[in-house]
Each structure stands twice: as structure tokens, then as C-alpha cells.
N, C-alpha and C positions, 0 to 999 in steps of 0.2 A: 313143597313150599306153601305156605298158610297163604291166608287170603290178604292184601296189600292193603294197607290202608293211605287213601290220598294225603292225609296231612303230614303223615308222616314221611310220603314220599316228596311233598315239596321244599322240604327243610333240608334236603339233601341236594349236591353239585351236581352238575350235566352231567361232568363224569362215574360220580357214583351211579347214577340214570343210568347212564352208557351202561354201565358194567353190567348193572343188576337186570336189565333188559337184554345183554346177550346169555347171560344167566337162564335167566325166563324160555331163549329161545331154542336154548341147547338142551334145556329140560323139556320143551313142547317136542321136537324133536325123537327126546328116547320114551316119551310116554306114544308117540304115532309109531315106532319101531314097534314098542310093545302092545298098541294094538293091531297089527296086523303079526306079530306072530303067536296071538291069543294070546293075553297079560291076563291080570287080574281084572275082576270087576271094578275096584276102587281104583285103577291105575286112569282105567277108560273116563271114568268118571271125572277125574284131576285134571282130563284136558280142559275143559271149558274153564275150572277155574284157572288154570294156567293163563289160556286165550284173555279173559279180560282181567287180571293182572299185568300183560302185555299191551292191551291198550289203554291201561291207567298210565302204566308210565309213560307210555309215546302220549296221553292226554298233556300231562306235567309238563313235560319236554316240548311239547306244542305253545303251551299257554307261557309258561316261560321265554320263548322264544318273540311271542308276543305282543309281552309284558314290555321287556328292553325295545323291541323297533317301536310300541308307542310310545316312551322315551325319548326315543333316537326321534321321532316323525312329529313330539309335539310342537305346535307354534308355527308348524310346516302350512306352507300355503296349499302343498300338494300333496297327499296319502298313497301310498299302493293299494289296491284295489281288496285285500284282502283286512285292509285296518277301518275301511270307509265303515261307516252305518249299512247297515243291509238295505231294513223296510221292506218296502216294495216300490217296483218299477215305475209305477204313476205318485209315492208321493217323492221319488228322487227327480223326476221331472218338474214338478210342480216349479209355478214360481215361487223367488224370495218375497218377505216381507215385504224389503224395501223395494222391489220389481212392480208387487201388487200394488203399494201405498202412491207409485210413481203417476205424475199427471202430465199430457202435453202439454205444451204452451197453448194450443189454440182451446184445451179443456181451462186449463187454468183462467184465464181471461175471461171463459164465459161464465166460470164460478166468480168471477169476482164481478162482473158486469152486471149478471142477474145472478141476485143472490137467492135460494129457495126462501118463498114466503112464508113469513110466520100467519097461522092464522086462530084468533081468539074462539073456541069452542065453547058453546055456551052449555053448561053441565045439567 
């Protein structure tokens, strides 16, 4: 089997996936048969490209899968943990905007009581 090409695997149904993926795996299969009972050199060679043909399609089948649950979870107040933003750990911590911009009452009042002085700089 030649080498897969992604775009052309995406324009194709889960099922056709399915298929050409146990395809894939029942050909990885009799190229390992034949190297362990000495095959060809180009046989030996066919498994790698085999192997990531195999994870192109389980790529597609992944991302399609996806595709539909951010669909399905847009507008959602709550995500499953594998659709969130990644980042990293201290900026998913961090606080919000609106957390940041928040003021107490007892800060408020003293911004309104004394206000910061302007002062004229003479240039």
C-alpha cells in the first residue's frame, strides 16, 4: 500500500477509516510474519511505512472525533478535560481579568477619599 495522504483521508466516513485501518493492520501483521521468517528486504522496509499510515488514520479518527464533541460542548459552561486549552499549569491558575481588576469596599473608598495627587513637573 503507497504512502496515505492526510487530506485525502479526511474527506472519507469513520467507516471507510475503520475499514482501511484494519486493512492497514492485517497488512502490518503479514509484513512481521515475513520478517521473521526472512522476507524480502523491501518487505522489511514497508513496515515503517505501513506503522505511520496506521497512525495517520487513527490521527483523522481522533481529530474528527474532536471536531463533533467541540460542537457538541460549544456555549458549554463546562469542557471535558481533554477539549480545555492546555498552556501551562501557572497560567491556568492565574487569576481572571475581571478577579484582577476587582476592588474591596474598604480599597474602594480609600481611592475615592484620597485621590492620587496630580503633581505639575516643571520641564
Amino acid at each position: 500500500m503507497a504512502r496515505l495522504k492526510v487530506h485525502e483521508l479526511r474527506s472519507k466516513s469513520k467507516g471507510e477509516l475503520m475499514t482501511q485501518l484494519k486493512d492497514l493492520k492485517t497488512e502490518l501483521a503479514a509484513l512481521r510474519v515475513a520478517k521473521v521468517t526472512g522476507g524480502a528486504p523491501n518487505k522489511l522496509s514497508k513496515i515503517k511505512v505501513v506503522r505511520l499510515s496506521i497512525a495517520r488514520v487513527l490521527t483523522v479518527i481522533r481529530q474528527g472525533q474532536l471536531s463533533k464533541l467541540r460542537e457538541k460542548f460549544a456555549g458549554k459552561t463546562y469542557q471535558p478535560l481533554d477539549l480545555r486549552a492546555k498552556k501551562t499549569r501557572a497560567i491556568r491558575r492565574r487569576l481572571s481579568a475581571k478577579e484582577l481588576s476587582s476592588v474591596t469596599e474598604k480599597q474602594r473608598k480609600k481611592n475615592l477619599y484620597f485621590p492620587q495627587r496630580r503633581f505639575a513637573v516643571k520641564a
